[in-house]
NUGU-466258 format. One record per atom (N, C-alpha, C): y, x, z. Coordinates in steps of 0.1 Angstrom, whole numbers, plus 2048, in hexadecimal, padded with zeros to 3 digits. Layout:
YXZ/...
% end
This chain:
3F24FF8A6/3FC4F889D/404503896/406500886/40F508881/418504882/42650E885/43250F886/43D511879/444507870/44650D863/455506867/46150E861/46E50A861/47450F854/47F502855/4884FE846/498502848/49E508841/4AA50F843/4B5502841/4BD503846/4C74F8847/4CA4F583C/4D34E7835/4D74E7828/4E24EC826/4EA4F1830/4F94F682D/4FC504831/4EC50B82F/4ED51A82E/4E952081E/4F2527821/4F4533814/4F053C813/4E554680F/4E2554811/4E655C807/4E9568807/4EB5747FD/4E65827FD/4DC5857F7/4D658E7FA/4DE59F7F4/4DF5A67FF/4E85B47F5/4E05C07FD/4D65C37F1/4D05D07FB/4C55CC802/4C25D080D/4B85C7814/4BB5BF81F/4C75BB81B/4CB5B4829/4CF5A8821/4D259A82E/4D058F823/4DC58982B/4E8586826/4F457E830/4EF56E82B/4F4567839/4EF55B83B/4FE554840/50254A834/514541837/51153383E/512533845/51352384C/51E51F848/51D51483C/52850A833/52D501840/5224FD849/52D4F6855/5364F885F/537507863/53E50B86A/541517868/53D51D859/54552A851/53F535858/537536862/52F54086D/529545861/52855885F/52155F859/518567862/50956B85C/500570864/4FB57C85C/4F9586861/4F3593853/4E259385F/4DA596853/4CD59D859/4C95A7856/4C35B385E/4BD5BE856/4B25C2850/4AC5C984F/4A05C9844/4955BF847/4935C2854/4875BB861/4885A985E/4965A7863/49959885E/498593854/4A059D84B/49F59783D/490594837/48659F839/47A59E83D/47158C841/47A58B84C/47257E855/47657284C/48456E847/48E56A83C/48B563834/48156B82F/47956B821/46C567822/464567831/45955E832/45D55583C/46A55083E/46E543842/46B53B834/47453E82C/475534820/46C534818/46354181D/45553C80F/44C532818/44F52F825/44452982E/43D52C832/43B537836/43354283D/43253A846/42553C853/428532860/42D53E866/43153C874/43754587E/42D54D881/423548885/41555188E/41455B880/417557877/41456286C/41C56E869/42957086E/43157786A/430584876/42F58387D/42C590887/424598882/418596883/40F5A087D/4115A486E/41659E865/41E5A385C/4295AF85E/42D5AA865/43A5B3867/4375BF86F/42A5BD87A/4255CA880/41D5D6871/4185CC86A/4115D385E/41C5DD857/4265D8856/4335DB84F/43A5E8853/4385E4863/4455EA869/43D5F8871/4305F4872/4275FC87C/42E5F688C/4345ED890/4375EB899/42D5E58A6/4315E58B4/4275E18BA/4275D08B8/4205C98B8/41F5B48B4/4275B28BF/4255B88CD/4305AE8D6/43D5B08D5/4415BD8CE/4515BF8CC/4505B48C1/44E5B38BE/4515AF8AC/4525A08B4/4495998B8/44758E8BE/4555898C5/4565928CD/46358F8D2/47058C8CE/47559D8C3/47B59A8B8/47C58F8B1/4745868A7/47457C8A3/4765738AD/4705718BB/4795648C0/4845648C5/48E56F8C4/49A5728C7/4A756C8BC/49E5768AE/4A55708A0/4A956289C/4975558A0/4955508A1/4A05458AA/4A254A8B8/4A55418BD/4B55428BA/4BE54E8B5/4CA5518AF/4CC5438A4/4C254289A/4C254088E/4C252E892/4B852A898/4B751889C/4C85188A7/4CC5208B0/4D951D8B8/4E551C8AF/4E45238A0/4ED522899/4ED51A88C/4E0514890/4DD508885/4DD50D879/4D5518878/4D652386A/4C5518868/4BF51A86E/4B051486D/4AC503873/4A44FE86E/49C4EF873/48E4F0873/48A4EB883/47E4EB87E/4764E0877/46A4E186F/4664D3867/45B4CC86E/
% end
């Protein structure tokens, strides 16, 4: 099964640099990401599926897939606990 998620309607992003700050309009909570995130960020909202973004990001980063793996479900689970993300 593909895994694809939709960013909440009352988040705000701003990108400065390569980091991308993320406003939660419902409870004023701001979030910054760094290159890596901002990175993932950007194939959240193009719709990248999830299975897809590791090995991208190992391509990228030269990283090993299970760090990266893990990373992303960390960010991930940050991002759904603070209702920054939905899944569809």
């Amino acid at each position: 099964m593909t895994a694809h998620l939709k960013v909440s309607n009352h988040v705000i992003e701003s990108l400065m640099g390569d980091r991308v700050f993320l406003h939660d309009r419902s409870n004023g909570n701001y979030f910054s990401l760094d290159a890596a995130g901002t990175m993932i960020w950007k194939h959240i909202k193009a719709g990248t599926a999830m299975e897809d973004i590791p090995p991208i990001l190992a391509r990228k980063y030269g990283e090993d897939i299970d760090r990266i793996k893990h990373d992303l479900c960390h960010l991930l689970s940050a991002l759904f606990t603070n209702n920054i993300l939905q899944g569809m």
